[in-house]
N, CA and C atoms as an extended XYZ file, in Angstrom:
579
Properties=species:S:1:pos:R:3:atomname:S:1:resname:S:1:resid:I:1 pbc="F F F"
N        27.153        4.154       14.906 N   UNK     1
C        26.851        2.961       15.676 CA  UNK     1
C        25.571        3.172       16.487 C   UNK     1
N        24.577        2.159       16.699 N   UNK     2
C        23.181        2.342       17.468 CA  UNK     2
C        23.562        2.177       18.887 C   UNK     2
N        24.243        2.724       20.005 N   UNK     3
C        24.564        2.271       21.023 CA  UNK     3
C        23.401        3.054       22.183 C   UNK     3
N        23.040        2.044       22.956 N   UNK     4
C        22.049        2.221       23.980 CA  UNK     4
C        22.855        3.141       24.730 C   UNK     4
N        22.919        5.011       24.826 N   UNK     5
C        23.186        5.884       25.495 CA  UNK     5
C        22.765        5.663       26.962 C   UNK     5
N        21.535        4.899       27.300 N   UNK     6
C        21.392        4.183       28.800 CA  UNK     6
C        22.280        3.509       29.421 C   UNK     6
N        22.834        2.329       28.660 N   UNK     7
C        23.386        1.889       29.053 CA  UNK     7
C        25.226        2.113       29.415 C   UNK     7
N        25.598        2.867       28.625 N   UNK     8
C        26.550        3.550       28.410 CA  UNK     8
C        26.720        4.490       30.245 C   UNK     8
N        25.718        4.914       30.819 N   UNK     9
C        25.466        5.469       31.935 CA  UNK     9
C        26.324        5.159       33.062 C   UNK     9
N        26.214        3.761       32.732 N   UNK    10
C        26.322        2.810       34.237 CA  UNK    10
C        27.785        1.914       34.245 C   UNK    10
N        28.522        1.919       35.216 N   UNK    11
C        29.448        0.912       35.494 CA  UNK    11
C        28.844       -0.045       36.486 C   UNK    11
N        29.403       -1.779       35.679 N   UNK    12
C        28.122       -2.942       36.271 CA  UNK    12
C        29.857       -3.877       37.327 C   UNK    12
N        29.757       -3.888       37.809 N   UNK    13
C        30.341       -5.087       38.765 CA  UNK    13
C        29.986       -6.238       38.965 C   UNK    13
N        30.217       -7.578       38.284 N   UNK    14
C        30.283       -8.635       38.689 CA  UNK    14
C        30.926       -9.119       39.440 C   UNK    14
N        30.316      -10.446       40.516 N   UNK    15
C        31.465      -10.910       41.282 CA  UNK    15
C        30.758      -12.684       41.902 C   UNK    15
N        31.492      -12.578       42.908 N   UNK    16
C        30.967      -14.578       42.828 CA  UNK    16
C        30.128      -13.601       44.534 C   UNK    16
N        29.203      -14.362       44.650 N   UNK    17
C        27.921      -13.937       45.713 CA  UNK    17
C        28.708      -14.761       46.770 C   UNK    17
N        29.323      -15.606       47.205 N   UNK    18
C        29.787      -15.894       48.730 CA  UNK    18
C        31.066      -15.716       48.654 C   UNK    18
N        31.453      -14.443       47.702 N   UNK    19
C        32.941      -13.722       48.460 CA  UNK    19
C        32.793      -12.280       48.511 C   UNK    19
N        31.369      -11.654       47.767 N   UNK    20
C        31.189      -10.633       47.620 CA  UNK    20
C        31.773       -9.208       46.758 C   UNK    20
N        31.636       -8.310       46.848 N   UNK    21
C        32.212       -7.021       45.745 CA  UNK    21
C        32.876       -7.110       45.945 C   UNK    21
N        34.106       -6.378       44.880 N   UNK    22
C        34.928       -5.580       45.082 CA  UNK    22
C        36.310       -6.576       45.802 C   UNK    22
N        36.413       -7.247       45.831 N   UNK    23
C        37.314       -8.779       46.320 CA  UNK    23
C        38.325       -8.517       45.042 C   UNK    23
N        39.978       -8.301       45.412 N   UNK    24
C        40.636       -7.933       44.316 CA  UNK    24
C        41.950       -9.136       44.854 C   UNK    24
N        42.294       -9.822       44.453 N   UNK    25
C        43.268      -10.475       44.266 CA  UNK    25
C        45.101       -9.806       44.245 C   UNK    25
N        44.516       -8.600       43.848 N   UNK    26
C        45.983       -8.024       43.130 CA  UNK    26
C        46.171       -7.212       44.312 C   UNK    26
N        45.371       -7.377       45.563 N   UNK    27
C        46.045       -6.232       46.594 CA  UNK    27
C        46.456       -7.082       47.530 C   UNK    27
N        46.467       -8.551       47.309 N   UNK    28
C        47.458       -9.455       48.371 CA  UNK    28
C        48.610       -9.613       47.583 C   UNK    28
N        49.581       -9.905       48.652 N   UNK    29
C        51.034      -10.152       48.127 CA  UNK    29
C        50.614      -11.677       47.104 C   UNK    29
N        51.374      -11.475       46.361 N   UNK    30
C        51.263      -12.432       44.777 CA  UNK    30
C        51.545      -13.941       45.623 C   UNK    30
N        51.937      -14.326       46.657 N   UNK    31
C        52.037      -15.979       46.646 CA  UNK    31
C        50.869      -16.321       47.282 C   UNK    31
N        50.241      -15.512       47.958 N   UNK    32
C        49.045      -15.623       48.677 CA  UNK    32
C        47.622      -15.502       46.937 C   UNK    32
N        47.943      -14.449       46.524 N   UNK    33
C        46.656      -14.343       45.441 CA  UNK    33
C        47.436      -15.947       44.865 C   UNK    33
N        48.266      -15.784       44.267 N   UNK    34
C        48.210      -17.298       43.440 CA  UNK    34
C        47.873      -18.568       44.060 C   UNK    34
N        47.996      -18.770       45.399 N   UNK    35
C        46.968      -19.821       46.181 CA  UNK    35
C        46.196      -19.953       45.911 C   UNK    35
N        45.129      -18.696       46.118 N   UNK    36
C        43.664      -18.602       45.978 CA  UNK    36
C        43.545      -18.878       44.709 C   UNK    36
N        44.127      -18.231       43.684 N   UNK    37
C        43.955      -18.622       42.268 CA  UNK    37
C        44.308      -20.020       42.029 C   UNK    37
N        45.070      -20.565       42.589 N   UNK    38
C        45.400      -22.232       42.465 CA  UNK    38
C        43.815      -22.890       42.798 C   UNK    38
N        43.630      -22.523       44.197 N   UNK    39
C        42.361      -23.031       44.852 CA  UNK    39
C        41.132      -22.854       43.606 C   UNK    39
N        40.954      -21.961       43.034 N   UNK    40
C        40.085      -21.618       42.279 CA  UNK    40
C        40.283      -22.794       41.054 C   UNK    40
N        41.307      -23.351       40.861 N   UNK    41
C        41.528      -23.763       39.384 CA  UNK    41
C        41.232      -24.989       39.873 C   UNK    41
N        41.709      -25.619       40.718 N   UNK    42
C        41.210      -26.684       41.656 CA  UNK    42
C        40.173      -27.123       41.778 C   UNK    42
N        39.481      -26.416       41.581 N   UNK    43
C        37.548      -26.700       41.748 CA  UNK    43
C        37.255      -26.885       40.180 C   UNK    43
N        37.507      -25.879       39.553 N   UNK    44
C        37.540      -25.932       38.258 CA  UNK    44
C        36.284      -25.326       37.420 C   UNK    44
N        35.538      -25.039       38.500 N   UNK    45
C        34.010      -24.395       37.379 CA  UNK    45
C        33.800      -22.987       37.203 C   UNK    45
N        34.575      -22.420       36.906 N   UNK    46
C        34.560      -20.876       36.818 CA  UNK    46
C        35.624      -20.803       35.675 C   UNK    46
N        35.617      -19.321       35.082 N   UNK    47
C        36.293      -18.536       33.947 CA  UNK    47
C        37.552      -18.952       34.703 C   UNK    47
N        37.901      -18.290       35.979 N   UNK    48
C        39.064      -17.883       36.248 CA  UNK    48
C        39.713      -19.389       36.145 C   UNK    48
N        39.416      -20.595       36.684 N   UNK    49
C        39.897      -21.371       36.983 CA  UNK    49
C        41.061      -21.677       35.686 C   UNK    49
N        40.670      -21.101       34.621 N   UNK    50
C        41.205      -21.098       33.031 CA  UNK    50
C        42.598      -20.418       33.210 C   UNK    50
N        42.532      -19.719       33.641 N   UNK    51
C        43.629      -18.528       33.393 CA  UNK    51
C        44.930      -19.187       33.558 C   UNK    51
N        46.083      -19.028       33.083 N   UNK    52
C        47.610      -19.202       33.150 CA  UNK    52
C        48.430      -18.948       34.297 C   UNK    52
N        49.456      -20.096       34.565 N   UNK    53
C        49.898      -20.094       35.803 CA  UNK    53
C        50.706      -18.495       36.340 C   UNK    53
N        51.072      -18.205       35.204 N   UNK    54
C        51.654      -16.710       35.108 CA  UNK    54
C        50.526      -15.252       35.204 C   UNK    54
N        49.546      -15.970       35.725 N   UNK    55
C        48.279      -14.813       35.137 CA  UNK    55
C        48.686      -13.972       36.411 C   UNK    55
N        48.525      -13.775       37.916 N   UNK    56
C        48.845      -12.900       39.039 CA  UNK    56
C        50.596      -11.939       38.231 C   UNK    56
N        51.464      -12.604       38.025 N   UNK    57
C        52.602      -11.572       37.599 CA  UNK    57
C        51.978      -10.797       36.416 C   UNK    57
N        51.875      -11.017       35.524 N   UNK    58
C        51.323      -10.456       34.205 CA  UNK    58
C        50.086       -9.605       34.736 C   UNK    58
N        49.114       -9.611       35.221 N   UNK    59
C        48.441       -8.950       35.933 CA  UNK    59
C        48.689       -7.819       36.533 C   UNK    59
N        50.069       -7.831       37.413 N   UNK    60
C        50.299       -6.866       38.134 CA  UNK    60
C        50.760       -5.980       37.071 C   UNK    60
N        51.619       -6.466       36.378 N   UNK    61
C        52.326       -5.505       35.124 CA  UNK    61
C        51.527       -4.611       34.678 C   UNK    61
N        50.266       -5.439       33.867 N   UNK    62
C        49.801       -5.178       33.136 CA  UNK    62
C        48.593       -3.895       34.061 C   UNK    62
N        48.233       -4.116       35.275 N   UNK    63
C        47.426       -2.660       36.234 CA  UNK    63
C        48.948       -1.756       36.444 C   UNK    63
N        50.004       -1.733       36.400 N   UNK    64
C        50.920       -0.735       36.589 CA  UNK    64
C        51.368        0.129       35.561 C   UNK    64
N        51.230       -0.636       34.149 N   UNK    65
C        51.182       -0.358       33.071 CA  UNK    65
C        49.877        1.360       32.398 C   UNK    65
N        48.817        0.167       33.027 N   UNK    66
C        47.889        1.550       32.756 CA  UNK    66
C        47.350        2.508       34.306 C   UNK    66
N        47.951        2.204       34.886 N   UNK    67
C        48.641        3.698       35.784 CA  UNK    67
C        48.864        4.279       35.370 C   UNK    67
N        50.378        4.193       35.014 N   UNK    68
C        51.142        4.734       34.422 CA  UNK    68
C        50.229        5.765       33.091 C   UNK    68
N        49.933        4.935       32.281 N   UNK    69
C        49.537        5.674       31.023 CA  UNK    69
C        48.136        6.756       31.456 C   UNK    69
N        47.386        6.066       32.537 N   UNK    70
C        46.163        7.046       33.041 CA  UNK    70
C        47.190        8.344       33.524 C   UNK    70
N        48.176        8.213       34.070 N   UNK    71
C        48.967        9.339       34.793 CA  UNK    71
C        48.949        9.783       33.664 C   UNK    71
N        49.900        9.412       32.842 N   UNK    72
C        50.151       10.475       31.839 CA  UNK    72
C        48.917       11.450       31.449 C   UNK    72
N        47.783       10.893       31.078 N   UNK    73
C        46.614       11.712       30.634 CA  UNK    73
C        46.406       12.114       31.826 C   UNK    73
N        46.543       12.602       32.782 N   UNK    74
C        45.839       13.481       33.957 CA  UNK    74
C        44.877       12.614       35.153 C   UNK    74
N        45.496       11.702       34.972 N   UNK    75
C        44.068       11.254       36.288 CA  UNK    75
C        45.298       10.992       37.288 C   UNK    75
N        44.607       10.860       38.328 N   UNK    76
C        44.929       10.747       39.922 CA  UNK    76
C        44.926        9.810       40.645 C   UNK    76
N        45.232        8.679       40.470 N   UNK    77
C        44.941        7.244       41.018 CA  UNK    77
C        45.452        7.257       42.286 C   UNK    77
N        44.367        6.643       42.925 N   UNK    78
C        44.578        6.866       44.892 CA  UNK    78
C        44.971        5.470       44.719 C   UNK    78
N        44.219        4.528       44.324 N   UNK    79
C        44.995        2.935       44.541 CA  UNK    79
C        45.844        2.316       43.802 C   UNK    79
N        46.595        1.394       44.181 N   UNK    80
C        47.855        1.173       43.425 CA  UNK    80
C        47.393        0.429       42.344 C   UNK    80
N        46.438       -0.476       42.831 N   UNK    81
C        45.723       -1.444       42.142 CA  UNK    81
C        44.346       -1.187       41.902 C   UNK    81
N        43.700       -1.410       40.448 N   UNK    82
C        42.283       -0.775       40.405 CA  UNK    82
C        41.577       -2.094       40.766 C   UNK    82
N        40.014       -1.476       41.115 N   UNK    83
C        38.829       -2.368       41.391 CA  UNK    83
C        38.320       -2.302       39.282 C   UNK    83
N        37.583       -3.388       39.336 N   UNK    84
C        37.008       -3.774       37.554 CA  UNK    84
C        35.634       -3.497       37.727 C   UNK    84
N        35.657       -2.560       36.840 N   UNK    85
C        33.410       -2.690       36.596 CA  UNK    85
C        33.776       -2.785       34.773 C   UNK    85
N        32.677       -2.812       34.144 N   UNK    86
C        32.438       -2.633       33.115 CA  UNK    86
C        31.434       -1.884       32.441 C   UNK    86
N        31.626       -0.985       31.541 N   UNK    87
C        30.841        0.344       31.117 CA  UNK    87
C        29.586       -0.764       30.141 C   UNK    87
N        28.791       -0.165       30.365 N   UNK    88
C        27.476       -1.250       30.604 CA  UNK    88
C        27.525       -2.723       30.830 C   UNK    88
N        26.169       -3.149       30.687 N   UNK    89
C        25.977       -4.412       30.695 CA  UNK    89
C        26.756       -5.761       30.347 C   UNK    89
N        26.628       -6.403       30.739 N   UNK    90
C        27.486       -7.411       30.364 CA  UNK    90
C        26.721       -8.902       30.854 C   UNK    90
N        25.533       -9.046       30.918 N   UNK    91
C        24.999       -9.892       31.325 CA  UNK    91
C        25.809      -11.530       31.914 C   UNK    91
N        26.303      -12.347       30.635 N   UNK    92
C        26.676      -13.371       30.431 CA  UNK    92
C        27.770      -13.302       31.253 C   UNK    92
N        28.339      -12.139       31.604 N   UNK    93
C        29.652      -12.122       32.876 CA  UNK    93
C        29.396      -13.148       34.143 C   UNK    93
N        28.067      -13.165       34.734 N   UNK    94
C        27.170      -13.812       35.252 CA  UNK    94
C        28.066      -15.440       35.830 C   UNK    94
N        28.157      -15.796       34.088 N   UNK    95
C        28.283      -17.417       34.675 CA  UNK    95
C        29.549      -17.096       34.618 C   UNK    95
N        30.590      -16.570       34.701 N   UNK    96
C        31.836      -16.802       34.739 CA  UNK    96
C        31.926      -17.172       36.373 C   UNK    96
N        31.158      -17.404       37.060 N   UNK    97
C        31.009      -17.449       38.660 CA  UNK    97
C        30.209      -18.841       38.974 C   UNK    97
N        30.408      -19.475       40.204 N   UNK    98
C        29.301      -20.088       40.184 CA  UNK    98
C        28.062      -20.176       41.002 C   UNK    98
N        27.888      -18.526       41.181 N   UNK    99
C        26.957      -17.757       41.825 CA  UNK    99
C        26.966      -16.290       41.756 C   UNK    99
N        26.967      -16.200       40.544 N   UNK   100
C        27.103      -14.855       40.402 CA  UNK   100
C        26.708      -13.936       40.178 C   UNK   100
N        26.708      -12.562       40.851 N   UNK   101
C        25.678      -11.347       40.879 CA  UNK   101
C        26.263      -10.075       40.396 C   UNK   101
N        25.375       -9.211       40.311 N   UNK   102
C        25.856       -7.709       39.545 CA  UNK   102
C        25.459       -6.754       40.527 C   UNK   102
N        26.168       -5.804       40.167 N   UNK   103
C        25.757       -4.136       40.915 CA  UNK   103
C        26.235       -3.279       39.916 C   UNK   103
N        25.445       -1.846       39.943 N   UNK   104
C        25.621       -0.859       38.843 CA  UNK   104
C        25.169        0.374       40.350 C   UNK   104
N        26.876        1.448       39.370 N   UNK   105
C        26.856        2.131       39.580 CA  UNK   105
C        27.114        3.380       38.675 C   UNK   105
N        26.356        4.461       39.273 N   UNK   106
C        26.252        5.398       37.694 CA  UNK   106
C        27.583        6.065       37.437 C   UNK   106
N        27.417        6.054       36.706 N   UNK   107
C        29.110        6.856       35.888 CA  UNK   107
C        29.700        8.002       36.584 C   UNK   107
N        28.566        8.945       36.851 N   UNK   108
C        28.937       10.124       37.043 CA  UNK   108
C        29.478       10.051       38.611 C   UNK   108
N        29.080        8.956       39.816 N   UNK   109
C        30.045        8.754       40.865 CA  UNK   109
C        31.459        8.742       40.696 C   UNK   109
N        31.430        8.642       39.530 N   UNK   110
C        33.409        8.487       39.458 CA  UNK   110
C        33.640        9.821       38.617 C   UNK   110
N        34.809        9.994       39.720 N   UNK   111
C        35.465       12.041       38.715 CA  UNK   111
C        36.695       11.213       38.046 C   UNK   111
N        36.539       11.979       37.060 N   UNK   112
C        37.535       11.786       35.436 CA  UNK   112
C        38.951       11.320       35.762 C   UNK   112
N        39.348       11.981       37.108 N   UNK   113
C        40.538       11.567       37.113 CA  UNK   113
C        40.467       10.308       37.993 C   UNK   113
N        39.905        9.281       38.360 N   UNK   114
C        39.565        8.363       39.372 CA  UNK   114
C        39.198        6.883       38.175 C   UNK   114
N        39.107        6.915       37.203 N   UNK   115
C        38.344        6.481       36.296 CA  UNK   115
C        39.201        6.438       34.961 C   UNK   115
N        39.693        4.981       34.933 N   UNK   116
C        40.299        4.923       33.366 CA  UNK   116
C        39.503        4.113       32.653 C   UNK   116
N        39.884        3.204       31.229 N   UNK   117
C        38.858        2.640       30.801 CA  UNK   117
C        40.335        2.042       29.573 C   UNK   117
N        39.587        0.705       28.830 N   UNK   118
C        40.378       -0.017       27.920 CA  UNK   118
C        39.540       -0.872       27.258 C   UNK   118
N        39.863       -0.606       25.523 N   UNK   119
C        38.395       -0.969       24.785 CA  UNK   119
C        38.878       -2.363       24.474 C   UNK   119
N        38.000       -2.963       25.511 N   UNK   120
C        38.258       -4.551       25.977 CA  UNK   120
C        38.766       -4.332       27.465 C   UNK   120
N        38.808       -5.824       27.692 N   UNK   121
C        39.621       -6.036       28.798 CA  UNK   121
C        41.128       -5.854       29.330 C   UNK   121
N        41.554       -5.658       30.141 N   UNK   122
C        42.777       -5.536       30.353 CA  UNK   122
C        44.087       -6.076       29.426 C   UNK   122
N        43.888       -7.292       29.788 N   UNK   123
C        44.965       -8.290       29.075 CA  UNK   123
C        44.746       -8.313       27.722 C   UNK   123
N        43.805       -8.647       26.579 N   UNK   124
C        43.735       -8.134       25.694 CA  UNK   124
C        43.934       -7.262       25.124 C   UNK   124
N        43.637       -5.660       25.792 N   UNK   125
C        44.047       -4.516       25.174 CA  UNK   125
C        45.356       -4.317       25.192 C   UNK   125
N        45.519       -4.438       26.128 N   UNK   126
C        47.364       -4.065       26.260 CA  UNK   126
C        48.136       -5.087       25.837 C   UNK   126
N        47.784       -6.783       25.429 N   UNK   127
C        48.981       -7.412       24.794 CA  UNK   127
C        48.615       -7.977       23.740 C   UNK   127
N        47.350       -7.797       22.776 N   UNK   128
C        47.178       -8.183       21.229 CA  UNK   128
C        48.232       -7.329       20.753 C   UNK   128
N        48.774       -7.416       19.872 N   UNK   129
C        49.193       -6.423       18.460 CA  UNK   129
C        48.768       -6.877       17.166 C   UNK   129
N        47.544       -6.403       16.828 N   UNK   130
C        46.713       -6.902       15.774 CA  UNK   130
C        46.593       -5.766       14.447 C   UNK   130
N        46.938       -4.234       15.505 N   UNK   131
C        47.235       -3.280       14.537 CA  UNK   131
C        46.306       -2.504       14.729 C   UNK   131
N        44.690       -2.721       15.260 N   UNK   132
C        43.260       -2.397       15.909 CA  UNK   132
C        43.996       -0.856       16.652 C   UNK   132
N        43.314        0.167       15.962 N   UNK   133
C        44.007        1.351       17.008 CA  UNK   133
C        43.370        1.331       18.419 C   UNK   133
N        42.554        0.879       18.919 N   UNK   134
C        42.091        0.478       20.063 CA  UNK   134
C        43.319        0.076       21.402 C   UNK   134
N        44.444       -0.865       20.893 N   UNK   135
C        44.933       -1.302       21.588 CA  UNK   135
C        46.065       -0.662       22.052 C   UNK   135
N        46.675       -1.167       23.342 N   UNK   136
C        47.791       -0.734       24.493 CA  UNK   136
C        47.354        0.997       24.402 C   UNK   136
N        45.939        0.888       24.641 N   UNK   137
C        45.460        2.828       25.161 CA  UNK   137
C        44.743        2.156       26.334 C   UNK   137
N        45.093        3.350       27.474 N   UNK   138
C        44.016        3.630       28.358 CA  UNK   138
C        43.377        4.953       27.850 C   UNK   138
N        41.559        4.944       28.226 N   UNK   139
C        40.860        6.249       27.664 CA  UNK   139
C        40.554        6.525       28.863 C   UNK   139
N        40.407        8.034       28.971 N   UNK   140
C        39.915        8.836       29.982 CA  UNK   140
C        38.380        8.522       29.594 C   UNK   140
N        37.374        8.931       31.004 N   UNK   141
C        35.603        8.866       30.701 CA  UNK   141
C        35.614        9.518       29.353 C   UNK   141
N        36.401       10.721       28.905 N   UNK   142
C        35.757       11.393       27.837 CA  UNK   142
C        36.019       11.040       26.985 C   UNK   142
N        37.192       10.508       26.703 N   UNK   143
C        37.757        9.678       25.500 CA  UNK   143
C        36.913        8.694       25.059 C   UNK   143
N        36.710        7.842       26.261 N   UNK   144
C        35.800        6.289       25.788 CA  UNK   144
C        34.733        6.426       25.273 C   UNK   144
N        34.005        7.870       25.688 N   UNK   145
C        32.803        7.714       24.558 CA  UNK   145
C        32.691        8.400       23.274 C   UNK   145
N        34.324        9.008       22.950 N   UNK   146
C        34.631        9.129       21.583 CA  UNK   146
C        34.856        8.039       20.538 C   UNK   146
N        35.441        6.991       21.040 N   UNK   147
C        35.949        5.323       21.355 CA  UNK   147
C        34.418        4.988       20.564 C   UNK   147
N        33.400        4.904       21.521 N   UNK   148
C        32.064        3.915       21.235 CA  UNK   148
C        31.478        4.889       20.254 C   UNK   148
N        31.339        5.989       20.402 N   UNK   149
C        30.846        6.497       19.020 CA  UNK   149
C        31.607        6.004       17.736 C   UNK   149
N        32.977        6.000       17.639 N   UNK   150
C        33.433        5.339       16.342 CA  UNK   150
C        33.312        3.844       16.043 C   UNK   150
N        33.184        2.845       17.515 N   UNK   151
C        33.739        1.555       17.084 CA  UNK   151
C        31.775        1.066       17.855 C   UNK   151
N        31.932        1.500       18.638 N   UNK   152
C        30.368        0.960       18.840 CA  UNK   152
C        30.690        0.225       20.547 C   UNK   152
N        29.701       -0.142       21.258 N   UNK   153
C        30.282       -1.299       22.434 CA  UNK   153
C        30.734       -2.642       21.816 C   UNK   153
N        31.487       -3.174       22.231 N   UNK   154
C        32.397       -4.869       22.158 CA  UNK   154
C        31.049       -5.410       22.434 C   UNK   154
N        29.901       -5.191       23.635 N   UNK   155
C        29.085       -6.329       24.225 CA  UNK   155
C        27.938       -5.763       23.402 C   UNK   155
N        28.085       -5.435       22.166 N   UNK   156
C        26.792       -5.265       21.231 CA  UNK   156
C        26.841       -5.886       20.399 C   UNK   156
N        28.609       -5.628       19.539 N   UNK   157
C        29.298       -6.530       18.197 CA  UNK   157
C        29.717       -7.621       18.180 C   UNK   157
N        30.279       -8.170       19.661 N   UNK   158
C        30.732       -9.094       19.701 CA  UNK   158
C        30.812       -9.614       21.041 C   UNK   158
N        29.324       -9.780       21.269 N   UNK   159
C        29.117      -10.447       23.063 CA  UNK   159
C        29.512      -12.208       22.697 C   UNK   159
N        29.797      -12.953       21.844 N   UNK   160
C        30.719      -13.828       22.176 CA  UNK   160
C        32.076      -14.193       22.174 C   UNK   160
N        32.652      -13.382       21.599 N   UNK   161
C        34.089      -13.067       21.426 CA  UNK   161
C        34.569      -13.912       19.832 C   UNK   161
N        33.448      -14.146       19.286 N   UNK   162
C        33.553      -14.606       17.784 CA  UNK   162
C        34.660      -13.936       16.762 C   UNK   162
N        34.099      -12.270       17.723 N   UNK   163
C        35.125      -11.624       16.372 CA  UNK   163
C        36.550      -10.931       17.060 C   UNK   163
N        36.948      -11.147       18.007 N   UNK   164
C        37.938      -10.648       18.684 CA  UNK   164
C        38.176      -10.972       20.016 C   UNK   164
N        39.118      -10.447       20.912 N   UNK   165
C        38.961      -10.519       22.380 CA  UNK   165
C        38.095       -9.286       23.242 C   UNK   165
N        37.710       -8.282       22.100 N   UNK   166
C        37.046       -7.385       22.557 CA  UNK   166
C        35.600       -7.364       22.890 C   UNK   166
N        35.068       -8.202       24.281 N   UNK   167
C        33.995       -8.368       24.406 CA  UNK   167
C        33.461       -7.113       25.295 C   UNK   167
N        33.572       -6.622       25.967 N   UNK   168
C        33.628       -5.281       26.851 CA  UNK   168
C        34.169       -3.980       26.636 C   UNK   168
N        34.083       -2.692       27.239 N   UNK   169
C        34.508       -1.899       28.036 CA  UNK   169
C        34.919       -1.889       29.005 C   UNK   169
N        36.328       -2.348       29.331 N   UNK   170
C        36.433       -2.176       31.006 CA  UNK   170
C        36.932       -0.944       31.373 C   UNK   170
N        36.087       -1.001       32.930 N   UNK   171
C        36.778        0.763       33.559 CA  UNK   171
C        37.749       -0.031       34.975 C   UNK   171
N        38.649        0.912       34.980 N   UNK   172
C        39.477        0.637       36.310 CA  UNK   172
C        39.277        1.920       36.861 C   UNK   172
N        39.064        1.267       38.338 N   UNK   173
C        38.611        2.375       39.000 CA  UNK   173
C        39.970        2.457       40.454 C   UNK   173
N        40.352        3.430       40.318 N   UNK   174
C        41.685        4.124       41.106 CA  UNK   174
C        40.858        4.484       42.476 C   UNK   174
N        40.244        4.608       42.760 N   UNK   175
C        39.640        5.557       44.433 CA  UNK   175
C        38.585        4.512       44.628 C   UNK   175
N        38.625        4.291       46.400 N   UNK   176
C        37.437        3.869       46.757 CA  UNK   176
C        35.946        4.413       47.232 C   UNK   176
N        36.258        5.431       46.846 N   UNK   177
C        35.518        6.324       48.200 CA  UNK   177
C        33.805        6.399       47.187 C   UNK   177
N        33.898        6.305       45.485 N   UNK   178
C        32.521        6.192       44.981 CA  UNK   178
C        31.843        4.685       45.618 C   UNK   178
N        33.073        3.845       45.431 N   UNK   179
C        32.311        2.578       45.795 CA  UNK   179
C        31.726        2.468       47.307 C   UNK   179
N        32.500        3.262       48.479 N   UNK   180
C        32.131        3.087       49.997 CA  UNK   180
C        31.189        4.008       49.996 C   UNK   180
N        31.303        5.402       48.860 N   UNK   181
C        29.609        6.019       49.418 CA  UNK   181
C        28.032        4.922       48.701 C   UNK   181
N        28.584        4.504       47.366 N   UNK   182
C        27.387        3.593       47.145 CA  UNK   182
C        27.005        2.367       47.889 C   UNK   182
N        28.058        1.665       48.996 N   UNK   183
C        27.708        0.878       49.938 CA  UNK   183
C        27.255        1.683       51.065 C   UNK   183
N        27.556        2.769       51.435 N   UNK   184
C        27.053        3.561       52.763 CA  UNK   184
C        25.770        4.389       52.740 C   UNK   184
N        25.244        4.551       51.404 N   UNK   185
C        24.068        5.172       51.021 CA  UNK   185
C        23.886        6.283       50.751 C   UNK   185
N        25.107        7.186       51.020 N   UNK   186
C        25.432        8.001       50.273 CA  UNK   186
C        25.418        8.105       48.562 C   UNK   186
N        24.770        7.353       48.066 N   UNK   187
C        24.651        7.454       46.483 CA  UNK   187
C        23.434        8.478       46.477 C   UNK   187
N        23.752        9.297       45.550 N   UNK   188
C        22.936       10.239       45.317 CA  UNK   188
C        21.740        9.642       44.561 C   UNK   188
N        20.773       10.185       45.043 N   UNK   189
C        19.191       10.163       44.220 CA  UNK   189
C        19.179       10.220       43.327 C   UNK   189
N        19.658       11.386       42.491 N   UNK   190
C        19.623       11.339       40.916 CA  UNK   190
C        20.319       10.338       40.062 C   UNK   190
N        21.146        9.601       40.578 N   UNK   191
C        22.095        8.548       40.103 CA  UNK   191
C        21.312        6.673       39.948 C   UNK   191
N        19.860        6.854       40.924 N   UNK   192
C        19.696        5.398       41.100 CA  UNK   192
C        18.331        5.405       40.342 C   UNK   192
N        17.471        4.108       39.707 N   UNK   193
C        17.078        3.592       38.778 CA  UNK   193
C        15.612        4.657       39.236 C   UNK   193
């Protein structure tokens, strides 16, 4: 597969610009996130507004689920609930907002055990059964780029979702402390553009 090893580097964070990073839904109690998610559907111009009235329960399952399975492979998850970046680019993530901005942070801020990954998105990976050995795995960092060497990135083959639900790499990220040193400036030199 021709995959941009640059890009491969970086975990990118999208989010809507007047609620800011890192804003997770799944760490309020579920009648409160499904408000907001109501509110959201209410307006109606965003991705999320799409999503199923069942999407906050299924959600939670589905981040406890790959806990669980990151445990098994050895990682260490400090939060109950992960924060979402995606292992490169993802441009078009963009309009799923209706102001929406990116941040990248380099890979190597996150230690192996802090850091899972699912080839695709959450909900997709873990509830297609299409037969795709890809699916219901979480990969460790080292795994996933055994992963893209065989299958290639989702946002190279199939950045419209023409040929699957696999438009991404997503990483879930278990610890806050890469994301509060890259807001505190603590990001190391060798890590930024």
């Amino acid at each position: 597969m021709n995959t941009n090893i640059y890009a491969v580097n970086y975990l990118y964070h999208y989010y809507e610009a007047s609620i800011g990073p890192f804003v997770n839904l799944s760490e309020l109690p579920i009648c409160e996130a499904e408000k907001i998610l109501n509110d959201i559907k209410a307006r109606g111009k965003t991705f999320a507004a799409k999503r199923s009235s069942d999407y906050m329960k299924t959600r939670g399952e589905l981040e406890q689920k790959a806990r669980s399975m990151f445990i098994q492979k050895g990682g260490k998850p400090i939060r109950s609930v992960p924060h979402y970046m995606t292992l490169g680019p993802c441009t078009w993530l963009l309009d799923w907002y209706e102001n929406g901005k990116a941040l990248r942070i380099h890979i190597d801020m996150f230690s192996e055990e802090q850091v899972s990954f699912t080839y695709g998105d959450l909900f997709p990976a873990m509830r297609y059964n299409d037969g795709k050995p890809y699916r219901n795995t979480v990969y460790t960092k080292q795994e996933i780029y055994e992963i893209i060497k065989m299958y290639g990135l989702p946002q190279d083959w199939n950045r419209t979702g023409s040929k699957g639900p696999e438009r991404y790499i997503e990483a879930q990220i278990w610890d806050d402390e890469p994301i509060k040193a890259y807001f505190q400036g603590r990001y190391n030199n060798k890590y930024s553009e």
